[in-house]
C-alpha positions as CSV (number, residue, x, y, z in Angstrom):
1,X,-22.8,22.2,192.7
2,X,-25.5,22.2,195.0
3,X,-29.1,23.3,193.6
4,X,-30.4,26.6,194.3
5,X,-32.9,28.0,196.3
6,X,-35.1,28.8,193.4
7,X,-34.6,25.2,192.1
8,X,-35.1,23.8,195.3
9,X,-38.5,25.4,195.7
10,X,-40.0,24.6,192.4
11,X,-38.8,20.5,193.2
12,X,-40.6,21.2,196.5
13,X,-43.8,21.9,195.0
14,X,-43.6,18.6,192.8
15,X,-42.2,16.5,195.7
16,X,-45.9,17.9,197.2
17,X,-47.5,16.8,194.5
18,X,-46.3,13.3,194.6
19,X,-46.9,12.9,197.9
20,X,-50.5,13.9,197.9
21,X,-50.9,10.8,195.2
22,X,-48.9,8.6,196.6
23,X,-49.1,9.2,200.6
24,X,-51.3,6.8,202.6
25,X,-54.8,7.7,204.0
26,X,-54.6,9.4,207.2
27,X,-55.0,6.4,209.5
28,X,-52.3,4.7,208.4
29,X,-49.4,7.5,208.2
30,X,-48.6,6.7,211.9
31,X,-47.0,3.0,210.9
32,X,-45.8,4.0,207.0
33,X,-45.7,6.6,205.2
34,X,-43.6,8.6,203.0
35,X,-41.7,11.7,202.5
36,X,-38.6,13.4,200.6
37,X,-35.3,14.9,201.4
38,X,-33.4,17.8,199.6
39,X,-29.8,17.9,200.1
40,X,-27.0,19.2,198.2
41,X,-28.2,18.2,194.2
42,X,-29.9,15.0,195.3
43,X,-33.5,14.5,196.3
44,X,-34.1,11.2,198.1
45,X,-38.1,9.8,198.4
46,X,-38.0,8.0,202.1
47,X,-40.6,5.6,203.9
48,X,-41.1,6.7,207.3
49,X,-42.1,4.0,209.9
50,X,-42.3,3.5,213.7
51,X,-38.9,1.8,214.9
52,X,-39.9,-2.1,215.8
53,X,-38.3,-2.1,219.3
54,X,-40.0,1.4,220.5
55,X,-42.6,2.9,217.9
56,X,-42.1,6.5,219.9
57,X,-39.3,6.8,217.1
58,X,-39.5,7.0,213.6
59,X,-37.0,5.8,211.5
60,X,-36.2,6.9,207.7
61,X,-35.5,4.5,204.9
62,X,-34.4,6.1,201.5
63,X,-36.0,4.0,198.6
64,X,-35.4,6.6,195.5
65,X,-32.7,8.9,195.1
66,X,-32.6,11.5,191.6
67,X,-29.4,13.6,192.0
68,X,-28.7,16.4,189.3
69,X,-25.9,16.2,186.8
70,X,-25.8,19.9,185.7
71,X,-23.5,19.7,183.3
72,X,-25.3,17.2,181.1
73,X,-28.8,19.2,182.6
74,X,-29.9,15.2,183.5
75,X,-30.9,13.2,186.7
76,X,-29.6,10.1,187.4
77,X,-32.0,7.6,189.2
78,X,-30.7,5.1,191.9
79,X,-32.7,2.8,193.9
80,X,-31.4,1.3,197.4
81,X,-30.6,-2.4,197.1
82,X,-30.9,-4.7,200.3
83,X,-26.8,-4.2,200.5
84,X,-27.7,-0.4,201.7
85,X,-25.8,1.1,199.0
86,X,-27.4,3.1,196.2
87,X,-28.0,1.6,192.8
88,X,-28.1,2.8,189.2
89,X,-31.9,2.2,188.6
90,X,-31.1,0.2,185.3
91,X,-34.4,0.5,183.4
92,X,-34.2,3.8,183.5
93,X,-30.6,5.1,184.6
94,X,-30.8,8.9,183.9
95,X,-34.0,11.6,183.1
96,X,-34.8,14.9,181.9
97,X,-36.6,16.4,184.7
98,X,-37.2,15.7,188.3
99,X,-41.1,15.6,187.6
100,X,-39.9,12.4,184.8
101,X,-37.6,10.6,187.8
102,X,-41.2,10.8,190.6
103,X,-42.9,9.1,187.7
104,X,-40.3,6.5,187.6
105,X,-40.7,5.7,191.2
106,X,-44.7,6.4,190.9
107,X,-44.8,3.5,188.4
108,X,-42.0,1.2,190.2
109,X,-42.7,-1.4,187.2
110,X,-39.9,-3.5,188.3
111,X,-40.9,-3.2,192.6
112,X,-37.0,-1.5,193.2
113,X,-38.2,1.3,195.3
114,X,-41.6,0.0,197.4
115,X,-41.5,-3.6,196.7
């Protein structure tokens, strides 16, 4: 089951929040920087670069995905491995909260999600 609107919106406001810490300074956001996607019961954190062949277009690479199990009321982390495919981030494989998964990825202790 997808997540609601009401859900959506309150993960919208700590997706913002993460970004703001975590987002480069201004004069760099044009060659890398980050952002987040909602869809369905997953939220994915993306890096957002210039395509190397013609910068005009920017290209999305998911690096973090959380996607909510509601009947166990958990998050389960994955990570994208150089295969393309999403990972169970084994560390840490499920959370409580969507706020507990960006601090995962915030810390990246092992480098899975910005290298």
């Amino acid at each position: 089951m997808a997540l609601t609107e009401l859900e959506c919106k309150r993960y919208e406001r700590d997706l913002a929040r993460f970004l703001e810490r975590r987002r480069p300074p201004p004069h760099v956001r044009p060659k890398l920087d980050i952002g987040y996607k909602i869809s369905g019961q997953s939220v994915e954190i993306l890096e957002i670069r210039p395509d190397w062949r013609d910068p005009k277009i920017k290209r999305k690479h998911p690096v973090a995905k959380a996607t909510f199990v509601r009947t166990r009321n958990r998050w389960r982390v994955f990570w994208m491995k150089r295969d393309l495919k999403w990972h169970a981030y084994e560390s840490t494989p499920e959370v409580a909260s969507l706020e507990t998964f960006l601090k995962v990825v915030d810390r990246d202790e092992f480098c899975c999600f910005f290298g």
